[in-house]
C-alpha positions in Angstrom: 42.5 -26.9 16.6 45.5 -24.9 17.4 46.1 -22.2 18.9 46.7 -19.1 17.4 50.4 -17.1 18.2 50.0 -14.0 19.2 51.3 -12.6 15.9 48.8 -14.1 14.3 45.8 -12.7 16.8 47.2 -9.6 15.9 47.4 -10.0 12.3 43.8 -11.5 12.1 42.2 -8.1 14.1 44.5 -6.1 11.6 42.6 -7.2 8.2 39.3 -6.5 9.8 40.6 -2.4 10.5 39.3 0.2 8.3 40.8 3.4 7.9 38.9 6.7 7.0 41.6 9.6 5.8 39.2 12.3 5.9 38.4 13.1 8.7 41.4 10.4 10.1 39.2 7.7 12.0 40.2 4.1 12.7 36.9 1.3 12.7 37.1 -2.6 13.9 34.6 -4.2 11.5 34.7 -8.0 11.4 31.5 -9.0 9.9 31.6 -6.5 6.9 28.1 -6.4 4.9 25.4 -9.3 6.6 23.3 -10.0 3.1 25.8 -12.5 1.9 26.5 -13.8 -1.7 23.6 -16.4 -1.4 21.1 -14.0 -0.7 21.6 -12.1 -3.4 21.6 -15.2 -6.1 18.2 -15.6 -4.3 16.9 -12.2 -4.2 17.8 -11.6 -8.2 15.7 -14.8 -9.0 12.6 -13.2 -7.4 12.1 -9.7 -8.2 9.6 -8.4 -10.2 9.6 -4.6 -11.6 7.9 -2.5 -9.3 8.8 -4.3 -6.1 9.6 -1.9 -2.8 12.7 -3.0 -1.6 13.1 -2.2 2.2 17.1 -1.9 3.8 18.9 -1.7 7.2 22.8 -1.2 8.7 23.7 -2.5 11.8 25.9 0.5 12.5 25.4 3.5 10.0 24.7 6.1 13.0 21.8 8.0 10.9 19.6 4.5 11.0 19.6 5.3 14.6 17.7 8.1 14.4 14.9 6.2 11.9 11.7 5.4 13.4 11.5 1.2 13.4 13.4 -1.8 11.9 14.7 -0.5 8.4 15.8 2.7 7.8 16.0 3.1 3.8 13.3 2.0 0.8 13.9 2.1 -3.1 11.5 0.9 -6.1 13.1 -1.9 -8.1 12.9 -1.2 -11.7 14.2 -4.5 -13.8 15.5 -3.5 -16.8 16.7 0.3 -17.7 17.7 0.6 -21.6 19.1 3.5 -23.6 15.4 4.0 -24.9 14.7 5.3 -21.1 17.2 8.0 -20.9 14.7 10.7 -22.4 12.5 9.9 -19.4 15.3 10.4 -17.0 15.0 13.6 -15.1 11.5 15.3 -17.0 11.0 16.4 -13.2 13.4 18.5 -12.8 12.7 22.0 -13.0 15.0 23.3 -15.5 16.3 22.0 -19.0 19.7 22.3 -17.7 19.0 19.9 -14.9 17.3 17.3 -16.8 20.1 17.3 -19.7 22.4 17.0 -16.6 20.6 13.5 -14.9 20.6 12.0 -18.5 24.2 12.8 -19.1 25.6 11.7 -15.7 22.9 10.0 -13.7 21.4 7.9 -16.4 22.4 4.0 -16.3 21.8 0.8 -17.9 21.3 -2.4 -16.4 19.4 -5.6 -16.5 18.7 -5.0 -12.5 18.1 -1.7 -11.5 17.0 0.4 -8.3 15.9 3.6 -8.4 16.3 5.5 -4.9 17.1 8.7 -2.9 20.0 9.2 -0.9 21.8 12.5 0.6 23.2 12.7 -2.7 19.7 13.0 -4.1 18.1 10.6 -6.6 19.7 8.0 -8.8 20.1 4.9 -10.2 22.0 1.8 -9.1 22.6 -1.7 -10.1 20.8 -3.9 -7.5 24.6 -5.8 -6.9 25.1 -2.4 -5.3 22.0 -1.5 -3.5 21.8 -4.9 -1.7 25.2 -3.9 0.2 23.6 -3.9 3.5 23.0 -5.8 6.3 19.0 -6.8 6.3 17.2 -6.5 2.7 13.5 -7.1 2.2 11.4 -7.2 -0.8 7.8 -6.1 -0.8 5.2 -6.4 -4.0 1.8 -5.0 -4.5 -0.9 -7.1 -4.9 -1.4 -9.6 -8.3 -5.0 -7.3 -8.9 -5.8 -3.7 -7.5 -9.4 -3.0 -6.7 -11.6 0.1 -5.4 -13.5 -1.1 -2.2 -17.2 -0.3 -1.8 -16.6 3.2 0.5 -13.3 3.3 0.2 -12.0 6.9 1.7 -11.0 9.2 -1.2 -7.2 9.1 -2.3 -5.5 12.1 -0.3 -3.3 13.3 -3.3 -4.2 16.3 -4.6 -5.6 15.4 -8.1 -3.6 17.9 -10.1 -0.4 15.9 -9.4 -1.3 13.0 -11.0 -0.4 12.4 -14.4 -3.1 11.7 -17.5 -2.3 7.6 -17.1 -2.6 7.7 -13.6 -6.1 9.3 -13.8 -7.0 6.9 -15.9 -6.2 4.3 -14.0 -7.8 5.7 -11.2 -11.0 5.4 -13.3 -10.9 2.2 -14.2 -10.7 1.9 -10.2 -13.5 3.7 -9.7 -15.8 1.6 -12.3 -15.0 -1.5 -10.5 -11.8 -2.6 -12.8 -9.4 -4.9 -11.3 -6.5 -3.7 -12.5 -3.1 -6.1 -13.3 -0.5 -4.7 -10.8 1.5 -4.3 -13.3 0.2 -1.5 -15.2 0.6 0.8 -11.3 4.2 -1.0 -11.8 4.9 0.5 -15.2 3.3 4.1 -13.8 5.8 3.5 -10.9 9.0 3.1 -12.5 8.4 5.6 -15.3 8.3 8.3 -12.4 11.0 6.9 -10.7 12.9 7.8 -14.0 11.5 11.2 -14.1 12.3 11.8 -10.6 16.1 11.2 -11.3 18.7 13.9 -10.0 15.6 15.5 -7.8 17.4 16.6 -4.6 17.1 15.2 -1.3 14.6 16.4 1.0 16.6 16.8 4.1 13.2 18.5 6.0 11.3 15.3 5.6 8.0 17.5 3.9 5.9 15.0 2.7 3.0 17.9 1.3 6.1 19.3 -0.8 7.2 16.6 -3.6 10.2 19.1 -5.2 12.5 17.3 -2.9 12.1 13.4 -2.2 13.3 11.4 0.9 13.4 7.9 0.0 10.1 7.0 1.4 8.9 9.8 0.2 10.1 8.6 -3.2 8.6 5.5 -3.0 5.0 6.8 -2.0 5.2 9.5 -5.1 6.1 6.6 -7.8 2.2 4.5 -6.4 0.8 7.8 -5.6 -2.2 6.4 -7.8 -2.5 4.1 -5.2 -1.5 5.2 -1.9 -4.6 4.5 0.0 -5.1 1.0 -1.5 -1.3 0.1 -0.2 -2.6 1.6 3.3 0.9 4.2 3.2 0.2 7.5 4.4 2.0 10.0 6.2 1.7 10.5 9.7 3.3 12.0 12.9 6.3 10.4 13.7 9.5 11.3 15.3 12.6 11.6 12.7 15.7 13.3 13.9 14.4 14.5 17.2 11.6 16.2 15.9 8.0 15.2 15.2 7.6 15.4 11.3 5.0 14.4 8.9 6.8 11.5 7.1 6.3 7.7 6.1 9.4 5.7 8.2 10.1 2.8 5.4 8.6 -0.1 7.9 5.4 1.8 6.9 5.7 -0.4 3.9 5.4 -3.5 6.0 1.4 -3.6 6.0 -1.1 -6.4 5.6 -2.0 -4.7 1.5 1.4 -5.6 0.4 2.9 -8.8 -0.2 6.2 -10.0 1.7 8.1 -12.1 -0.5 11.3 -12.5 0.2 13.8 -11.6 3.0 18.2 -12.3 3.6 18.9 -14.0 6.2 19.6 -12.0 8.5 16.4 -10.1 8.3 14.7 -12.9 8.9 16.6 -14.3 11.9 16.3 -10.9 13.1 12.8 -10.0 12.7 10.7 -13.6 12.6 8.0 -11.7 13.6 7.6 -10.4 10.5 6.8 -13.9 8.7 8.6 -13.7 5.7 8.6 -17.0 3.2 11.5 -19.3 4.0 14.0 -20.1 0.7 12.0 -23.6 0.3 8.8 -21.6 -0.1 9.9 -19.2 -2.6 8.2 -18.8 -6.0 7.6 -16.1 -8.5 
């Protein structure tokens, strides 16, 4: 191998500088995004609607200040069609709000994530979401069941809707249920929930405003306690808040299915299923 000239040192550290106009910053970043091209021709040959899809940066400061490994979660939706856009945005509080996420929030797409962000809630293509550095995908179980004592669900009743009562019912008379009829409840109030502001105050007894594991926990409300997802005292942003941090997710009730990488040679603790072991 031969060495390198100085010029071209210099022109190989050049390609890897970004610039930011606004405010004017200068970044070194060599490795750009660490879920690579093969990881995601993996991941889009194992999802399943209704999956909980964990992420994580390397150096995106607010992760920092995230209790645990991943600092973001969204609800995989599969397929969003134009006969979904009069579901988009039925929770906002206003007609003006709702006609607004249908007109400019609403999109189509074989492989779709629904998930909050500063910007509030939205959908993206899954090619965009999985722009990150560590990306995990987590499933509910194949059947949902209603264990003898089981404590009672702590959502207030009056916020669940007339299918997820029902559901809940079947529970309760000893039903298995298919998980995925909770899927279908899931990603039908992930649509609803579209252009629902951010909740910057982490209030997990207030659902006007959704955080995104606070989105993720409203979408299986029905379920919550059978997921073992609750909120608890933790520390975001220097304060102790009532929240879910998104490793919550990462319980012994749901199933770990796939990983990138570089989640897994990060965190082989965490036992994920190698490529060769992969099936739907």
């Amino acid at each position: 191998m031969t060495m390198k000239t100085l010029t071209e040192r210099f022109l190989t550290l050049f390609g890897d500088i970004k610039v930011f106009r606004f405010p004017f910053f200068l970044v070194y970043d060599p490795g750009s995004y660490q879920v690579k091209g093969d990881d995601v021709r993996a991941l889009l040959g194992v999802l399943q609607p209704g999956d909980i899809l964990l992420r994580a940066y390397s150096n995106y400061l607010d992760g920092k200040f995230i209790p645990g490994k991943f600092s973001h979660a969204g609800l995989y939706c599969g397929a969003v069609h134009e006969d979904d856009r009069a579901l988009v945005g039925t929770r906002q509080r206003s007609r003006v709000a709702r006609d607004e996420a249908q007109s400019t929030l609403f999109h189509t797409g074989e492989q779709m994530v629904v998930h909050a962000m500063a910007e509030g809630v939205f959908i993206e293509d899954i090619l965009t979401f999985s722009r990150c550095d560590q990306l995990v995908v987590l499933r509910l179980p194949d059947h949902l069941t209603l264990p003898d004592g089981a404590a009672p669900s702590p959502i207030d009743p009056a916020l669940l809707s007339p299918e997820e009562h029902s559901l809940r019912e079947r529970l309760a008379s000893g039903e298995a249920i298919p998980r995925e009829e909770f899927a279908a409840l899931a990603i039908a109030e992930a649509l609803r929930t579209v252009g629902r502001d951010y909740d910057f105050g982490f209030d997990f007894t207030d659902f006007k405003r959704l955080s995104c594991s606070e989105l993720v926990y409203w979408c299986y409300k029905a379920v919550a306690e059978l997921i073992d997802v609750q909120p608890r005292w933790v520390k975001v942003l220097f304060l102790q808040r009532l929240a879910i941090p998104p490793d919550d997710f990462l319980n012994d009730r749901l199933q770990r299915v796939w990983a990138s990488a570089s989640a897994r040679n990060r965190h082989p603790e965490l036992g994920f299923p190698t490529p060769s072991r992969l099936s739907r």
